[in-house]
mmCIF file of the N, C-alpha and C atoms, coordinates in Angstrom:
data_MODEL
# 
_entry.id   MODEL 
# 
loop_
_atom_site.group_PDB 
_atom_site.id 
_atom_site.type_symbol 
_atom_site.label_atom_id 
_atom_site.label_alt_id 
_atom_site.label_comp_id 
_atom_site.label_asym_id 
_atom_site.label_entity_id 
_atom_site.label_seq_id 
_atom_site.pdbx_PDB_ins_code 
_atom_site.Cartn_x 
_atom_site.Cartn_y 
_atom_site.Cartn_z 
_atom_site.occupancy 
_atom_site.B_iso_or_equiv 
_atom_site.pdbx_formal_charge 
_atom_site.auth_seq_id 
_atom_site.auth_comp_id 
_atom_site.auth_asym_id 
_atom_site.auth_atom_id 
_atom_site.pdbx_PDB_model_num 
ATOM 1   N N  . UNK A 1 1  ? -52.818 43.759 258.262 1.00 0.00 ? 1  UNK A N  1 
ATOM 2   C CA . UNK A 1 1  ? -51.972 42.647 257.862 1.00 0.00 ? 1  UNK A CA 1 
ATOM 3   C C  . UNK A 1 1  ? -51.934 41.605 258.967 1.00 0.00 ? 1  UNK A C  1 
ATOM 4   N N  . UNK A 1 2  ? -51.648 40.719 258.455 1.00 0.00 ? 2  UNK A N  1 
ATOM 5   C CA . UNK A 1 2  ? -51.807 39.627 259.447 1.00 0.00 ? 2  UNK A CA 1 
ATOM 6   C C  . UNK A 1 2  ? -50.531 38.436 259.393 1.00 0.00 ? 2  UNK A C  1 
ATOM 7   N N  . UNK A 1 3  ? -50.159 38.181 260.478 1.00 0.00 ? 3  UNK A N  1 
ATOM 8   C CA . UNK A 1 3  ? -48.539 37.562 260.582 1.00 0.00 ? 3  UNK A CA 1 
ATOM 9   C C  . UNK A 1 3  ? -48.927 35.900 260.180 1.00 0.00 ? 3  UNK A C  1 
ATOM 10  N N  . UNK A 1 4  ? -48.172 35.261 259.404 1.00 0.00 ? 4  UNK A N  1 
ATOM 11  C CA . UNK A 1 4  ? -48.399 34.015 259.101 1.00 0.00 ? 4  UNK A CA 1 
ATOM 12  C C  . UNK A 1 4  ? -46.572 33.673 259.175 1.00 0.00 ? 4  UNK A C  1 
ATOM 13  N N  . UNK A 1 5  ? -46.979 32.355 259.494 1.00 0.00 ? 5  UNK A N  1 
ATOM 14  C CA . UNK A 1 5  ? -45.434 31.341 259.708 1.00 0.00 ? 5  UNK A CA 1 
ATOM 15  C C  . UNK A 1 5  ? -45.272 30.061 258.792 1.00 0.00 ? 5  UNK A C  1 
ATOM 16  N N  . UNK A 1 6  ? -44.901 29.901 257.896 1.00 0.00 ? 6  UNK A N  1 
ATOM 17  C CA . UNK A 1 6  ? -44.671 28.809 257.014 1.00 0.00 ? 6  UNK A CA 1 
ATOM 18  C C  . UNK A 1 6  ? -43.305 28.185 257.255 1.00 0.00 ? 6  UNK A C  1 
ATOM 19  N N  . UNK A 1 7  ? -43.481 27.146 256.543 1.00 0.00 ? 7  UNK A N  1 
ATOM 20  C CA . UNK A 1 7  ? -42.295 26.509 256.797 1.00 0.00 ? 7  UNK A CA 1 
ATOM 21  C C  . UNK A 1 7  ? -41.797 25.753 255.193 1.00 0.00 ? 7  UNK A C  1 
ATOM 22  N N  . UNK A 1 8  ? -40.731 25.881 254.837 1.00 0.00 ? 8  UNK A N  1 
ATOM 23  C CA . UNK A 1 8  ? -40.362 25.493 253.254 1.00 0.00 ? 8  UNK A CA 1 
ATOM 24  C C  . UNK A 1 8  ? -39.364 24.926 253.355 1.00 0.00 ? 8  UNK A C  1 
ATOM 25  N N  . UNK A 1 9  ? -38.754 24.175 252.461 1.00 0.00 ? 9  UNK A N  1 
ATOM 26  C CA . UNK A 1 9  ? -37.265 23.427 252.947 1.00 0.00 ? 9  UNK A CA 1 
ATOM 27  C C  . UNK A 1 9  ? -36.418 24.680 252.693 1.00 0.00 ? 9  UNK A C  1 
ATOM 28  N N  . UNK A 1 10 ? -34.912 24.493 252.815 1.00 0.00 ? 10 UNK A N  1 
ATOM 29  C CA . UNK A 1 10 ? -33.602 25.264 253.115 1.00 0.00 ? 10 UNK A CA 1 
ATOM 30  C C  . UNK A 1 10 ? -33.795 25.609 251.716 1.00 0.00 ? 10 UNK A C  1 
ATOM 31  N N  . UNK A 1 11 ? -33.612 24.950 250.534 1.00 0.00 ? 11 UNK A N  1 
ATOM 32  C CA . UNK A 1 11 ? -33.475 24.950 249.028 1.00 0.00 ? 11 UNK A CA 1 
ATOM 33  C C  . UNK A 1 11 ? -34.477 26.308 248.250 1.00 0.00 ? 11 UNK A C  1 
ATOM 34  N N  . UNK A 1 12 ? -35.875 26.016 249.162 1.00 0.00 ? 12 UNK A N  1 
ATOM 35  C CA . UNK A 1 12 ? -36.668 27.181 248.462 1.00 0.00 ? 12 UNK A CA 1 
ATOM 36  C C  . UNK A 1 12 ? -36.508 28.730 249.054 1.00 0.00 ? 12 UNK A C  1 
ATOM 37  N N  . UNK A 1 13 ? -36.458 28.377 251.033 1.00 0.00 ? 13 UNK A N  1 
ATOM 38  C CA . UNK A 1 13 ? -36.212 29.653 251.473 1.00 0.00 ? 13 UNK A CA 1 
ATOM 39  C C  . UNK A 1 13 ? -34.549 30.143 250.496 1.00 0.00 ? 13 UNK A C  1 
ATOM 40  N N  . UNK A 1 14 ? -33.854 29.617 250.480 1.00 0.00 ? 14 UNK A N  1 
ATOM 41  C CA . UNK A 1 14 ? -32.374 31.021 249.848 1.00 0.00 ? 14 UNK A CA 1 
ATOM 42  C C  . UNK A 1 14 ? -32.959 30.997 248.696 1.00 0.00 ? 14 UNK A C  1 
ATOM 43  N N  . UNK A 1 15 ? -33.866 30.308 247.822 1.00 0.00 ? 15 UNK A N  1 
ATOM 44  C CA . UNK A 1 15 ? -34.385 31.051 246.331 1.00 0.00 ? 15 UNK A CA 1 
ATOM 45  C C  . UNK A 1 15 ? -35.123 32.180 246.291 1.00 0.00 ? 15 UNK A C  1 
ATOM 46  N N  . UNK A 1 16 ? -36.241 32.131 247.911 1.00 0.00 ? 16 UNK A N  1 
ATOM 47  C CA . UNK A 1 16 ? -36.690 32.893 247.622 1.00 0.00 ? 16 UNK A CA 1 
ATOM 48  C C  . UNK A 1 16 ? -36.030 34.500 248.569 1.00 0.00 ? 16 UNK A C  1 
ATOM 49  N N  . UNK A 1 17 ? -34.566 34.077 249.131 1.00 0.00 ? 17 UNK A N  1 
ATOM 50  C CA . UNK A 1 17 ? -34.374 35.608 249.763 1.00 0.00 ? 17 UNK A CA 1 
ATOM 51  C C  . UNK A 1 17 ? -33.313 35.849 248.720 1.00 0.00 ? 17 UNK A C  1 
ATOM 52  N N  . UNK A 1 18 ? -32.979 35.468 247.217 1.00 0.00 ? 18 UNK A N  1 
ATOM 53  C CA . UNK A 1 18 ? -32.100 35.820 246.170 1.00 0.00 ? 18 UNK A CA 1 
ATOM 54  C C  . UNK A 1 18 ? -33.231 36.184 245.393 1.00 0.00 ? 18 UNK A C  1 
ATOM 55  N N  . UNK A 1 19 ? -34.113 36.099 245.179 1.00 0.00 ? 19 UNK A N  1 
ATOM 56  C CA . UNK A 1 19 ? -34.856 35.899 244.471 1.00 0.00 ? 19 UNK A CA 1 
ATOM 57  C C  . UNK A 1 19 ? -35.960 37.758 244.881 1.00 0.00 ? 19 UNK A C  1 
ATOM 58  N N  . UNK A 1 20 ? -36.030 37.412 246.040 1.00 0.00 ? 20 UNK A N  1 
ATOM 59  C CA . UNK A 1 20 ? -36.672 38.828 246.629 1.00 0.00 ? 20 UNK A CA 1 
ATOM 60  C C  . UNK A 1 20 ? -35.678 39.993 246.627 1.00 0.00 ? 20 UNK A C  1 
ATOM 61  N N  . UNK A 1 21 ? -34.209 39.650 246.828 1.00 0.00 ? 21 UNK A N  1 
ATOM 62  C CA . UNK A 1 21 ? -33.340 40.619 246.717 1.00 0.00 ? 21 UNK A CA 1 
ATOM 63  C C  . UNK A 1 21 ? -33.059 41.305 245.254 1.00 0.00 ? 21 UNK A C  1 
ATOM 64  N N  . UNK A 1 22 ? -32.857 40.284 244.220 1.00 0.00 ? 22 UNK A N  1 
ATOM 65  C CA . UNK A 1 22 ? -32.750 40.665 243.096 1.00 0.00 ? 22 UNK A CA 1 
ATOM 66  C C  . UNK A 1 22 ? -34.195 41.832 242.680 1.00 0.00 ? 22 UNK A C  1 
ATOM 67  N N  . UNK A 1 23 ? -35.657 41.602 242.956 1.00 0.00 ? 23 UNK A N  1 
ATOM 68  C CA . UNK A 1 23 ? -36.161 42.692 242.634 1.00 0.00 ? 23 UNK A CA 1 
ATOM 69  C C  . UNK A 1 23 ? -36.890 43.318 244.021 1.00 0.00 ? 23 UNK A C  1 
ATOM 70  N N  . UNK A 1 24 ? -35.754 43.869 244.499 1.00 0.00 ? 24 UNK A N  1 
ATOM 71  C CA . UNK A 1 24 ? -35.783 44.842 245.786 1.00 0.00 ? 24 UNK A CA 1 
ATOM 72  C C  . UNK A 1 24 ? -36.995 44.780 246.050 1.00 0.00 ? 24 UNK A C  1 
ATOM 73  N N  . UNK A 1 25 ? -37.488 43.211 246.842 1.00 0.00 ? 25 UNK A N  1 
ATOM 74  C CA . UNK A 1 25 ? -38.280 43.106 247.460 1.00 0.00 ? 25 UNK A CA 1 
ATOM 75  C C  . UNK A 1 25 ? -38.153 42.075 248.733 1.00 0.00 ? 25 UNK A C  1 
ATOM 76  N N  . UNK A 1 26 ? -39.274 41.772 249.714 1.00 0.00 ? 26 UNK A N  1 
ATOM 77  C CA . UNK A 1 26 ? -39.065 41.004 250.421 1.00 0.00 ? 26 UNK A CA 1 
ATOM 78  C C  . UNK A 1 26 ? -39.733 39.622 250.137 1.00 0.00 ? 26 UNK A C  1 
ATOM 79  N N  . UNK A 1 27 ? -39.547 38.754 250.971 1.00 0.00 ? 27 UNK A N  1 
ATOM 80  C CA . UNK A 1 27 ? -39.626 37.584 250.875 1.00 0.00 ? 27 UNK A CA 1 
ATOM 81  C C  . UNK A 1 27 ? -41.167 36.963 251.228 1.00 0.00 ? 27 UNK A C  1 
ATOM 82  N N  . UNK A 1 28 ? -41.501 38.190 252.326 1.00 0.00 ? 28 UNK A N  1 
ATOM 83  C CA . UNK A 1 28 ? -43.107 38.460 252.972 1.00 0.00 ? 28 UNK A CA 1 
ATOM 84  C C  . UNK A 1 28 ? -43.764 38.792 251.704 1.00 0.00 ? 28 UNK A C  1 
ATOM 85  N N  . UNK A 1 29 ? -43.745 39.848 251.179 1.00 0.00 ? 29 UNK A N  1 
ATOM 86  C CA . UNK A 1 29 ? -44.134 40.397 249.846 1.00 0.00 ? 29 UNK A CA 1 
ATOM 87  C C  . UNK A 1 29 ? -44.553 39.753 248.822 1.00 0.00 ? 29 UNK A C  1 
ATOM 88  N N  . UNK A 1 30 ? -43.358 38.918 247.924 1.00 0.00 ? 30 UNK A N  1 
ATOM 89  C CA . UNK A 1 30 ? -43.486 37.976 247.668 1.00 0.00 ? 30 UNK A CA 1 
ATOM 90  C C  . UNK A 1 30 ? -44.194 37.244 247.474 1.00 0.00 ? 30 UNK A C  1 
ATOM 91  N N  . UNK A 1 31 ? -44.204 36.085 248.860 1.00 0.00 ? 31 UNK A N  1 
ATOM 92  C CA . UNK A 1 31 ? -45.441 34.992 249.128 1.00 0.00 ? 31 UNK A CA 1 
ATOM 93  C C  . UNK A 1 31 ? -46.703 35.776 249.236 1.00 0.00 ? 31 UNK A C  1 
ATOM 94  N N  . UNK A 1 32 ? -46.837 36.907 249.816 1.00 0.00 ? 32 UNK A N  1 
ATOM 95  C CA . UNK A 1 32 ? -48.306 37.594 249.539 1.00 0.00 ? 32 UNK A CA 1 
ATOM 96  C C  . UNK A 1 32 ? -48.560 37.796 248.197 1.00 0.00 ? 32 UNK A C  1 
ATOM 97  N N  . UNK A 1 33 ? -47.825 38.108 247.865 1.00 0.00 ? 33 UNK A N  1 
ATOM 98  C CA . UNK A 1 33 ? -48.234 38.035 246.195 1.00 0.00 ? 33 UNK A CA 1 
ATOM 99  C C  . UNK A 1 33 ? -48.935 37.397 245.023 1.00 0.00 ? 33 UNK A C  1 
ATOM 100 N N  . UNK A 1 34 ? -47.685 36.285 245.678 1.00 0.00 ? 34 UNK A N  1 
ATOM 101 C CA . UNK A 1 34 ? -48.274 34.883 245.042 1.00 0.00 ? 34 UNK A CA 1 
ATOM 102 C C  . UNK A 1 34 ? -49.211 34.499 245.901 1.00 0.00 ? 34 UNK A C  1 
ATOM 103 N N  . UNK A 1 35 ? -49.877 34.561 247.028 1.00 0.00 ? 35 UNK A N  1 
ATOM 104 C CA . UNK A 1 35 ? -51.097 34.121 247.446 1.00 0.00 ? 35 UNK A CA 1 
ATOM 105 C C  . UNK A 1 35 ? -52.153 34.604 246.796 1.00 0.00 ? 35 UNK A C  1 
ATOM 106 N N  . UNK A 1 36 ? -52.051 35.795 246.694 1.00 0.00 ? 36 UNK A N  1 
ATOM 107 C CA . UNK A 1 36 ? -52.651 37.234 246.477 1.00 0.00 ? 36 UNK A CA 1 
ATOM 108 C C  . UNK A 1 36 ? -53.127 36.470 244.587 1.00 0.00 ? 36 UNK A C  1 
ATOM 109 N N  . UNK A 1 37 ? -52.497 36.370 244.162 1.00 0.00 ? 37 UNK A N  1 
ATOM 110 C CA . UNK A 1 37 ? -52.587 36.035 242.589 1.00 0.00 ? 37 UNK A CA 1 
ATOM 111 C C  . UNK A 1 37 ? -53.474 34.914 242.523 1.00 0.00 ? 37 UNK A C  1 
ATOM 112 N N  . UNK A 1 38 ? -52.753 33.830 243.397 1.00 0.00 ? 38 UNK A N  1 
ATOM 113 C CA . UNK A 1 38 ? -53.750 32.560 243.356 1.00 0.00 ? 38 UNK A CA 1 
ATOM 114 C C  . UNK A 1 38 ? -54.694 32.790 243.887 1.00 0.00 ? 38 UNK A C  1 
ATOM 115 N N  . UNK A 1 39 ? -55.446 33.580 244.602 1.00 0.00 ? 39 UNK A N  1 
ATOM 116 C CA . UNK A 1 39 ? -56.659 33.817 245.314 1.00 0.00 ? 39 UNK A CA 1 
ATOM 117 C C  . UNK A 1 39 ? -57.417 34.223 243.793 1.00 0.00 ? 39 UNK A C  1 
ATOM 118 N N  . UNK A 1 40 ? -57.102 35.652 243.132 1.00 0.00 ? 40 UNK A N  1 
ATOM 119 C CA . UNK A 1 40 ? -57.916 35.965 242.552 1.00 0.00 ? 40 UNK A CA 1 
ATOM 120 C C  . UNK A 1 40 ? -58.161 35.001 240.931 1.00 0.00 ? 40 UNK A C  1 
ATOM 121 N N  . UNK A 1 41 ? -56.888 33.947 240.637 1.00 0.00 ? 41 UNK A N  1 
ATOM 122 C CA . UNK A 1 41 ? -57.263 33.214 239.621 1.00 0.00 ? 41 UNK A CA 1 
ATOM 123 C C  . UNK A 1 41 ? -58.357 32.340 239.720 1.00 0.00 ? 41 UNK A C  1 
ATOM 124 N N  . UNK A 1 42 ? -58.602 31.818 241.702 1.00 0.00 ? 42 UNK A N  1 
ATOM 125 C CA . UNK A 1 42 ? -59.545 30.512 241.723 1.00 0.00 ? 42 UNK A CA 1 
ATOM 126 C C  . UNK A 1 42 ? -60.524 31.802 241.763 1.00 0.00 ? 42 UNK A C  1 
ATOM 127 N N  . UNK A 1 43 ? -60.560 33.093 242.378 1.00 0.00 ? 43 UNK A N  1 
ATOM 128 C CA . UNK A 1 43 ? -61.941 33.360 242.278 1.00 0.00 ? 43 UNK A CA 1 
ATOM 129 C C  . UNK A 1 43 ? -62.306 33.889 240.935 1.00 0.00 ? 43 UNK A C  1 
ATOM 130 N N  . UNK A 1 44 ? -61.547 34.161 239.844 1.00 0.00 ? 44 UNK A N  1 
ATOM 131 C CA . UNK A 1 44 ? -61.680 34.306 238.718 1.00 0.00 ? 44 UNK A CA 1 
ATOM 132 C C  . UNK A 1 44 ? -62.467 33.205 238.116 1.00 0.00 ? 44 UNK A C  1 
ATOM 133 N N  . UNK A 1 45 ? -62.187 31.546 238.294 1.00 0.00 ? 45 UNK A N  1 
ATOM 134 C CA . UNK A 1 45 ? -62.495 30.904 237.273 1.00 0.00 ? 45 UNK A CA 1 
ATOM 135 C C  . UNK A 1 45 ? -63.958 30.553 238.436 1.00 0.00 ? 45 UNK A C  1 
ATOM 136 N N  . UNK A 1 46 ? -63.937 30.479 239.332 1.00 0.00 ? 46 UNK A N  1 
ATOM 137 C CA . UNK A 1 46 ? -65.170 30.086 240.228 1.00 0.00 ? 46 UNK A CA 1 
ATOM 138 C C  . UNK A 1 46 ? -66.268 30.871 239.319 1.00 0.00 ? 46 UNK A C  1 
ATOM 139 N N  . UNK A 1 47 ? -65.605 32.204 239.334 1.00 0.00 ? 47 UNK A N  1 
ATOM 140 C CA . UNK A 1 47 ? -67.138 33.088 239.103 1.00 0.00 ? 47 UNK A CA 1 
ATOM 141 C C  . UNK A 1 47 ? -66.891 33.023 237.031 1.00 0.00 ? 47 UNK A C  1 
ATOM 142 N N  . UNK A 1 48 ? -66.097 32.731 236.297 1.00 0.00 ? 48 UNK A N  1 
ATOM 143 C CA . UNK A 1 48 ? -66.572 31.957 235.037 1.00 0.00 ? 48 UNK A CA 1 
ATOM 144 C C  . UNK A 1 48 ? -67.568 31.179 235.084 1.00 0.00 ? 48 UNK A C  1 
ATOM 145 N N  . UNK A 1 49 ? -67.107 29.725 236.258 1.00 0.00 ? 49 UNK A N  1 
ATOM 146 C CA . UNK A 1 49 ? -67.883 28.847 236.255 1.00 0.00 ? 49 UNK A CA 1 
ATOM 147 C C  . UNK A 1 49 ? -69.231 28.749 236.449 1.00 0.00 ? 49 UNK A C  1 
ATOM 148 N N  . UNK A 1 50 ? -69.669 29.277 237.764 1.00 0.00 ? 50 UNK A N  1 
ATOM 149 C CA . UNK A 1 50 ? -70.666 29.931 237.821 1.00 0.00 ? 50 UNK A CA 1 
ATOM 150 C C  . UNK A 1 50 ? -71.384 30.730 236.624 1.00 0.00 ? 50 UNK A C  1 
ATOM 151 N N  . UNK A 1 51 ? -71.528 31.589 236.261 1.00 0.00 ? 51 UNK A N  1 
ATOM 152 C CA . UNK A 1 51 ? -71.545 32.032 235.044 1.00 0.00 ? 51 UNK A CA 1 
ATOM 153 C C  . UNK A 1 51 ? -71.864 31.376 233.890 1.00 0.00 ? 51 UNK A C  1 
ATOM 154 N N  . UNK A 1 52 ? -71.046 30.332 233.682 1.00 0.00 ? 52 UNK A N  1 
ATOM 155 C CA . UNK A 1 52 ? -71.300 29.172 232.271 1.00 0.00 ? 52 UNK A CA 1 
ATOM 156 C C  . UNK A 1 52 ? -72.277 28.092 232.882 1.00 0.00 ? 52 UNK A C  1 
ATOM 157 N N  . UNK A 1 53 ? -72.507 28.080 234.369 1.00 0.00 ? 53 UNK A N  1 
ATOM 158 C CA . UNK A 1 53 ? -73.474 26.634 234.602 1.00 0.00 ? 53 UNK A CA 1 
ATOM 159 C C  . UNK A 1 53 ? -74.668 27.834 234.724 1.00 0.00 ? 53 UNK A C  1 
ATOM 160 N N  . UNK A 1 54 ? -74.652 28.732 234.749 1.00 0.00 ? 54 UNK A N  1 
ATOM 161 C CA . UNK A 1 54 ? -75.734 29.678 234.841 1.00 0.00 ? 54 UNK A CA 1 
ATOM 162 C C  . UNK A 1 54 ? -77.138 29.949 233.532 1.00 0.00 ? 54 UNK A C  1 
ATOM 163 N N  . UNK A 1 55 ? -76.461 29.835 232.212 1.00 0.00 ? 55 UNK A N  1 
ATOM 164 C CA . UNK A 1 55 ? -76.539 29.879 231.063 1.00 0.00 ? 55 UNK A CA 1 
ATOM 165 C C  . UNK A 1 55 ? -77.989 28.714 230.905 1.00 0.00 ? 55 UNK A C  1 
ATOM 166 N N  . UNK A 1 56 ? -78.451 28.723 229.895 1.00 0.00 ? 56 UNK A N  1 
ATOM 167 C CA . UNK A 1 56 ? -79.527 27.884 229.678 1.00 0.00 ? 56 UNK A CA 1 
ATOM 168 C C  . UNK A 1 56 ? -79.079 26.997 228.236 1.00 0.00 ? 56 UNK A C  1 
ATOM 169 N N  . UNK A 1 57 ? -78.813 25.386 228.015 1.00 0.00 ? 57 UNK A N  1 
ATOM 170 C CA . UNK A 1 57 ? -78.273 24.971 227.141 1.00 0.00 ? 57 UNK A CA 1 
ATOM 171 C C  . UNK A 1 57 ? -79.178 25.386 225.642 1.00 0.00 ? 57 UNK A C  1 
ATOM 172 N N  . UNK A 1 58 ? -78.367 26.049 224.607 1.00 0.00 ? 58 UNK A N  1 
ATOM 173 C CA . UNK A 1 58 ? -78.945 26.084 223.643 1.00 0.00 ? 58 UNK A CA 1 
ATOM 174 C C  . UNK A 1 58 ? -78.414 25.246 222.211 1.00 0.00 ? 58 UNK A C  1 
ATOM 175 N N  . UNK A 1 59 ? -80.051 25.233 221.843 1.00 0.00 ? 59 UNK A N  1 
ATOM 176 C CA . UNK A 1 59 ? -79.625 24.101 221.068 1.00 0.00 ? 59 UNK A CA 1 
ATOM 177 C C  . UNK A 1 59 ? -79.802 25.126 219.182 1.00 0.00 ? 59 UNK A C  1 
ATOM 178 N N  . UNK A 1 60 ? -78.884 25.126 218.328 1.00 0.00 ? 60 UNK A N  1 
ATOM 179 C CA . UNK A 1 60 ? -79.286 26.164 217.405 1.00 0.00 ? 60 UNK A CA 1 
ATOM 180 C C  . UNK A 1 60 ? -80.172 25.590 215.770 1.00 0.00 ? 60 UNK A C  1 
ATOM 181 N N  . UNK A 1 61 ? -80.431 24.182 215.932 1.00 0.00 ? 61 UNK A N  1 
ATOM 182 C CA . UNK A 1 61 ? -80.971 23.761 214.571 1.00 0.00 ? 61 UNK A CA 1 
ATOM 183 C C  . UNK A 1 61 ? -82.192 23.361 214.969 1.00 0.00 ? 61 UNK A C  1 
ATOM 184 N N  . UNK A 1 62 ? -82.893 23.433 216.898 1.00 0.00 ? 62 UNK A N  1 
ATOM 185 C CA . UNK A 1 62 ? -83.922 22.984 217.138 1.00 0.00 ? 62 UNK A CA 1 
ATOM 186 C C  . UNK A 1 62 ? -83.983 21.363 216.940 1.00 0.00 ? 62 UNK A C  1 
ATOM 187 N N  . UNK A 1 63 ? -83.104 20.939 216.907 1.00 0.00 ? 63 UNK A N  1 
ATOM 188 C CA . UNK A 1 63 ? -83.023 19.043 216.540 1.00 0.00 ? 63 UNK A CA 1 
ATOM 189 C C  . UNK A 1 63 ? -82.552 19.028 217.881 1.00 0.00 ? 63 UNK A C  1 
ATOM 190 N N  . UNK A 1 64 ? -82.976 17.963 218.205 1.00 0.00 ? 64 UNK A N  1 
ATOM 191 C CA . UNK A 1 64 ? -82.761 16.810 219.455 1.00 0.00 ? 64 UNK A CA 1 
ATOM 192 C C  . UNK A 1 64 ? -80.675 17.071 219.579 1.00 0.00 ? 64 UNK A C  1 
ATOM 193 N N  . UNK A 1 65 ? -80.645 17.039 220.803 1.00 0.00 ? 65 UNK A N  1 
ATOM 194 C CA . UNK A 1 65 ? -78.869 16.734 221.048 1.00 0.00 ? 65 UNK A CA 1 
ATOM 195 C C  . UNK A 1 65 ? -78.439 15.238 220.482 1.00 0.00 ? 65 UNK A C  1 
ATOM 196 N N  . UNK A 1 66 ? -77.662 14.706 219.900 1.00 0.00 ? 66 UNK A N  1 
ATOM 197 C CA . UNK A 1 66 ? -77.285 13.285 219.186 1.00 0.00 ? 66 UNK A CA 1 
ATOM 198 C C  . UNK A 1 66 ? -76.623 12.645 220.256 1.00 0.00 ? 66 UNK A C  1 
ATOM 199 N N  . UNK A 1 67 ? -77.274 12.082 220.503 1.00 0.00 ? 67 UNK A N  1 
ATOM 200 C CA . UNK A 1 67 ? -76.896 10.331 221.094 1.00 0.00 ? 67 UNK A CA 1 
ATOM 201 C C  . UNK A 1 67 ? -75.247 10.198 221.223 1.00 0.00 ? 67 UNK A C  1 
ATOM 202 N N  . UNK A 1 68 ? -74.617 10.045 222.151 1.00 0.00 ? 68 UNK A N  1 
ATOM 203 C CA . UNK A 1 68 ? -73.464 10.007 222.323 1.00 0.00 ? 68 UNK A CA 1 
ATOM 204 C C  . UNK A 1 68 ? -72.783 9.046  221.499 1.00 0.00 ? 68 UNK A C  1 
ATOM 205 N N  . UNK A 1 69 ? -73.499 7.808  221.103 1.00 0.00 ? 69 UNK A N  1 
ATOM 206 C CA . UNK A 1 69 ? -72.513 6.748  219.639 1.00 0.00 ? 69 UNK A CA 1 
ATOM 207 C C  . UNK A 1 69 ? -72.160 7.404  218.848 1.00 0.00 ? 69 UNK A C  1 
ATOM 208 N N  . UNK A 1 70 ? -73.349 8.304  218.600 1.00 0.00 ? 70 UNK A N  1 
ATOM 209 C CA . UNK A 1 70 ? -73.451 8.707  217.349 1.00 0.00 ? 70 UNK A CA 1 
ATOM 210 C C  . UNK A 1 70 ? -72.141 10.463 217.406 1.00 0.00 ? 70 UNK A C  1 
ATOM 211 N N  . UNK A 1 71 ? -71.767 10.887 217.946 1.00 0.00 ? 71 UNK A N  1 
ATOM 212 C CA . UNK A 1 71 ? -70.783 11.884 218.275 1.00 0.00 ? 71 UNK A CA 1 
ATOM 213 C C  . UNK A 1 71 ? -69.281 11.354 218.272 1.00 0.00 ? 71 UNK A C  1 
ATOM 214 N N  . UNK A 1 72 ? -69.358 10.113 219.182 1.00 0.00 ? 72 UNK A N  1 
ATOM 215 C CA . UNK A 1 72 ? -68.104 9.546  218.955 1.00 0.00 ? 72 UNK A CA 1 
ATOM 216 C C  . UNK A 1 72 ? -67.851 8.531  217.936 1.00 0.00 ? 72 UNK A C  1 
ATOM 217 N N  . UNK A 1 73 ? -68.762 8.303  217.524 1.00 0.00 ? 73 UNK A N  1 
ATOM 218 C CA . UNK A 1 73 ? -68.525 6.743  216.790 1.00 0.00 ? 73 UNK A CA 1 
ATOM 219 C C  . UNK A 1 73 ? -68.237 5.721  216.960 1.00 0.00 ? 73 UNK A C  1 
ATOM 220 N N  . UNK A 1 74 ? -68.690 5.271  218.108 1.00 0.00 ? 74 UNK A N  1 
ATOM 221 C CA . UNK A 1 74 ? -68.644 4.321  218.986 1.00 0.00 ? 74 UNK A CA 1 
ATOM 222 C C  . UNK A 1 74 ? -69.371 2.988  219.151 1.00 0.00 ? 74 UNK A C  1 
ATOM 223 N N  . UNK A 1 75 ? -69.046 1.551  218.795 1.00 0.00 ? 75 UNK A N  1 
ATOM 224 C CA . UNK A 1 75 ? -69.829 0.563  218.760 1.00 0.00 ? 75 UNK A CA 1 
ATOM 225 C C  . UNK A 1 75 ? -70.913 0.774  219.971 1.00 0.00 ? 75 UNK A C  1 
ATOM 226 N N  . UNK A 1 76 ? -71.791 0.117  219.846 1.00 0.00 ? 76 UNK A N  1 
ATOM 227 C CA . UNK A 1 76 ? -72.667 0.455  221.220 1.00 0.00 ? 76 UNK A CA 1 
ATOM 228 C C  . UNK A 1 76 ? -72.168 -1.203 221.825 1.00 0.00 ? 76 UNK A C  1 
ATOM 229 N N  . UNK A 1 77 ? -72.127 -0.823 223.176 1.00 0.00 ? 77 UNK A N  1 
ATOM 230 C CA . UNK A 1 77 ? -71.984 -2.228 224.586 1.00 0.00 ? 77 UNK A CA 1 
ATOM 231 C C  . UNK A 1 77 ? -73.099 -2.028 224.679 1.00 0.00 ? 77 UNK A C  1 
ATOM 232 N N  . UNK A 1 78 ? -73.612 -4.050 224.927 1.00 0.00 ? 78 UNK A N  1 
ATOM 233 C CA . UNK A 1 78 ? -74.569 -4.425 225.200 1.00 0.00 ? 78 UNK A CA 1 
ATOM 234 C C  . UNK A 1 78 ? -74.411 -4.866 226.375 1.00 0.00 ? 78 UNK A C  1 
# 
């Protein structure tokens, strides 16, 4: 484990030592937690992402991809 020092205004630290007390936990705990969570959501969607740019675009009627006017319906700028 490794000691880290943050700093939060007055308002969030007593939310979060009512907040850690109510489920008999600490306040250290806690913020590891929630670090802990957000770590594995970005590396969750990283390695989606990865994954979906990985893929090879398929096309399923063998026709050309349509022209972006033509998808939105969009006057064309000249």
């Amino acid at each position: 484990m490794k000691n880290l020092t943050i700093t939060v205004p007055e308002e969030v630290a007593a939310w979060a030592r009512v907040w850690a007390a109510k489920h008999n936990t600490s306040v250290s705990k806690l913020v590891g937690e929630m670090l802990r969570e957000r770590m594995q959501q970005e590396d969750a969607y990283e390695a989606a992402m990865r994954s979906f740019l990985a893929r090879k675009p398929t096309v399923l009627s063998g026709a050309p991809y349509p022209k972006r006017e033509e998808l939105y319906d969009r006057p064309r700028l000249r």
